[in-house]
N, C-alpha and C positions, 0 to 999 in steps of 0.2 A: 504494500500500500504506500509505503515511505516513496518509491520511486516515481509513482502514479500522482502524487502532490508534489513533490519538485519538478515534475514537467511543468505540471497547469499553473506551478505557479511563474515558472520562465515562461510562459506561453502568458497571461497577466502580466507581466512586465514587460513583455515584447507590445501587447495591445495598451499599454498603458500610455508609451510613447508615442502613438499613433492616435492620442489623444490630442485637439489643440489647446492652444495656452489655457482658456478659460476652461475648458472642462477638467485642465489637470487642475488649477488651480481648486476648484469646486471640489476635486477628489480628495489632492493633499487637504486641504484646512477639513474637510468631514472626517475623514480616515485615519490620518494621522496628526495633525493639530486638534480634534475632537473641540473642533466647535461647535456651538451650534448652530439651528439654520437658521434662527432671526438674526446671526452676527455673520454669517456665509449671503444672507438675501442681504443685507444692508450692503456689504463689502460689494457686492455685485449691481447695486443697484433694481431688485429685483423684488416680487414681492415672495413672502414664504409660500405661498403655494405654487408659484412658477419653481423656485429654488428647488423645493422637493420632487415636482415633475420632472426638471432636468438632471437632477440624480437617479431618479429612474430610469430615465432613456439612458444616461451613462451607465449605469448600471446592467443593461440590458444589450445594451451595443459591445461591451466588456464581456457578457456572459457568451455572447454569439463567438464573438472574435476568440476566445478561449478554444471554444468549441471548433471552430474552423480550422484553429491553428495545431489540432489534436487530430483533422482527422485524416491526414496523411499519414500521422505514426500508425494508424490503426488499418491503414489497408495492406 
């Protein structure tokens, strides 16, 4: 199992980068600065429920890109 989470997560950092500036930004301060989102909408100029929709789509665009980038090791 250990070697099956170090791929996806090099395959995560490879779609991570294929992020643009704002949506990395919007990733790092949630993720790893653990702010929250009325202090991530303010930064951004945006209101909290745009804020959180758009971590969704990133979120989600991330889960695909994961996915895609897995499935050449599996053919």
């Amino acid at each position: 199992m250990q070697p099956e989470f170090e791929r996806r997560l090099k395959h995560l950092e490879t779609c991570l980068g294929k992020l643009s500036p704002k949506q990395r930004t919007l990733v790092e301060g949630y993720y790893y600065e653990r702010a929250d989102i009325e202090s991530l909408a303010k930064r951004s100029g945006r209101t909290v429920a745009a804020t959180y929709k758009t971590l969704q789509r990133i979120r989600q665009a991330l889960q695909c890109c994961v996915e895609d980038q897995a499935k050449p090791e599996a053919a």
